[in-house]
C-alpha positions in Angstrom: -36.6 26.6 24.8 -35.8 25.3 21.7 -36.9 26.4 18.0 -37.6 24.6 14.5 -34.9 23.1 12.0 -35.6 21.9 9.1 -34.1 19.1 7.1 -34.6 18.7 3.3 -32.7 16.0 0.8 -32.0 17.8 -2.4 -29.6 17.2 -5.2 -26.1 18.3 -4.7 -25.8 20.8 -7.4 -25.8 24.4 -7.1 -29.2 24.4 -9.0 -30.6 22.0 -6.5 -29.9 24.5 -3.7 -30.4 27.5 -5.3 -34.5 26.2 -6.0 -34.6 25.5 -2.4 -33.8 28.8 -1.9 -35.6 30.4 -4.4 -38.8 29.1 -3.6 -38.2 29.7 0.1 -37.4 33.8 -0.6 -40.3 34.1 -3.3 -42.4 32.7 0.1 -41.1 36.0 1.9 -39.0 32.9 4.2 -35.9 34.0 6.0 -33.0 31.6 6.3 -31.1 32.7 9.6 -28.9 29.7 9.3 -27.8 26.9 7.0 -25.9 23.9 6.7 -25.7 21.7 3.7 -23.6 17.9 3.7 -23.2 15.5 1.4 -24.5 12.7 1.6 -21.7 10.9 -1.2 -24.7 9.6 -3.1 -25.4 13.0 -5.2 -27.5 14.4 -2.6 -27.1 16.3 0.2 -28.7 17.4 3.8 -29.6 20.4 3.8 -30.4 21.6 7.6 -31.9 25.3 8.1 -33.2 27.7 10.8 -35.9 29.9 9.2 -38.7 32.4 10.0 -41.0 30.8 9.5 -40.8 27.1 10.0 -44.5 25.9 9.5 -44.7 28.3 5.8 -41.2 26.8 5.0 -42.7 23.5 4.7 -46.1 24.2 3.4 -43.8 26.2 0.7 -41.5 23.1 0.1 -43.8 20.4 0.0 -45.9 22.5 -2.7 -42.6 22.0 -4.9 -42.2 18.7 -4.0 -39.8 18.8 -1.4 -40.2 16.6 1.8 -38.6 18.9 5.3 -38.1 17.1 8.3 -38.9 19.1 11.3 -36.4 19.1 14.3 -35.6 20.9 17.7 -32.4 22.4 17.9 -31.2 24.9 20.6 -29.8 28.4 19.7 -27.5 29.9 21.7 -25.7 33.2 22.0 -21.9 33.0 22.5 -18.8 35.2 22.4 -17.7 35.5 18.8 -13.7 35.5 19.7 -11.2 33.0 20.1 -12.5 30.3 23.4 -15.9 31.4 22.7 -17.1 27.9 22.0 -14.7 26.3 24.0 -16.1 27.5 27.1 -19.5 27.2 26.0 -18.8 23.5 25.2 -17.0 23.1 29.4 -20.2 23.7 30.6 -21.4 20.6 28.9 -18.8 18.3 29.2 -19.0 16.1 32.8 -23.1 15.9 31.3 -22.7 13.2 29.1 -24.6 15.3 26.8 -24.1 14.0 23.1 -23.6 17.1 20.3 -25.4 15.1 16.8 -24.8 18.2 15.0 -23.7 21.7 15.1 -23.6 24.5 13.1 -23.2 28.6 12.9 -26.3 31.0 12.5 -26.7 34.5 11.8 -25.7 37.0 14.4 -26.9 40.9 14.3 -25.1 41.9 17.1 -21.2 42.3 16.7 -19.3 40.2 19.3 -21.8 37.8 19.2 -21.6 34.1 17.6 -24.9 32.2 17.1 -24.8 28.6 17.5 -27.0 25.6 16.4 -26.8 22.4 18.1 -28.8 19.1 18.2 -28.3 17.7 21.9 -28.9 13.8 22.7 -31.0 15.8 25.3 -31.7 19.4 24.6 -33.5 19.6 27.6 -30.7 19.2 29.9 -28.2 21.1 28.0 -30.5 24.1 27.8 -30.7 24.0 31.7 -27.1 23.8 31.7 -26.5 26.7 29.4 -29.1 28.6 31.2 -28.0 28.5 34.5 -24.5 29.6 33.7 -25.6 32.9 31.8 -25.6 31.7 28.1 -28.5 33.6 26.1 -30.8 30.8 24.3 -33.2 32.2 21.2 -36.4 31.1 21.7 -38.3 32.2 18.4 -37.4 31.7 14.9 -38.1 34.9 13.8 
């Protein structure tokens, strides 16, 4: 039950991002989540949850961008203070590794959307599962 990240290198200016994302929108490409780190060498990461994953890249690699394509897990969680906190419990006596984490999009007020990259997604979405958590299972 995971969905499609992607991961592109780009420059670390704002006009580095903003073609990223203007050739992604002119594509008709929805970005539900984003994060961007620097690298300290002028470039950055830039890691994103989109509509359309497979487009994304065809999109991106037509403007000379290489995306890396990754599973993450996207999970529903309360969107108030101990929201992650608990969701986080459930994982802990696991020894399930977090490599990354990041907030998404949420259309439904009370809700926080969460990306994560487990050292074994598997598990943790069985984890999360079997104690209530909603997972997204689509990009869209």
């Amino acid at each position: 039950m995971t969905i499609k990240q992607l991961t592109v290198l780009t420059g670390n200016s704002v006009s580095h991002l903003s073609n990223v994302m203007s050739f992604l929108s002119g594509g008709s490409v929805n970005i539900r989540a984003h994060c961007l780190v620097d690298n300290g060498d002028g470039y950055c990461k830039l890691r994103m949850v989109v509509s359309e994953p497979d487009k994304a890249v065809g999109i991106l690699q037509a403007n000379k961008y290489t995306a890396v394509v990754n599973d993450v897990v996207l999970v529903e969680t309360d969107d108030k203070p101990g929201g992650l906190s608990r969701l986080l419990k459930l994982l802990e006596k696991d020894d399930i590794q977090i490599e990354f984490s990041y907030t998404a999009a949420s259309e439904s007020p009370g809700i926080a959307m969460m990306v994560f990259r487990f050292s074994d997604n598997s598990k943790a979405i069985k984890i999360l599962e079997k104690n209530g958590l909603k997972l997204i299972k689509s990009n869209a």
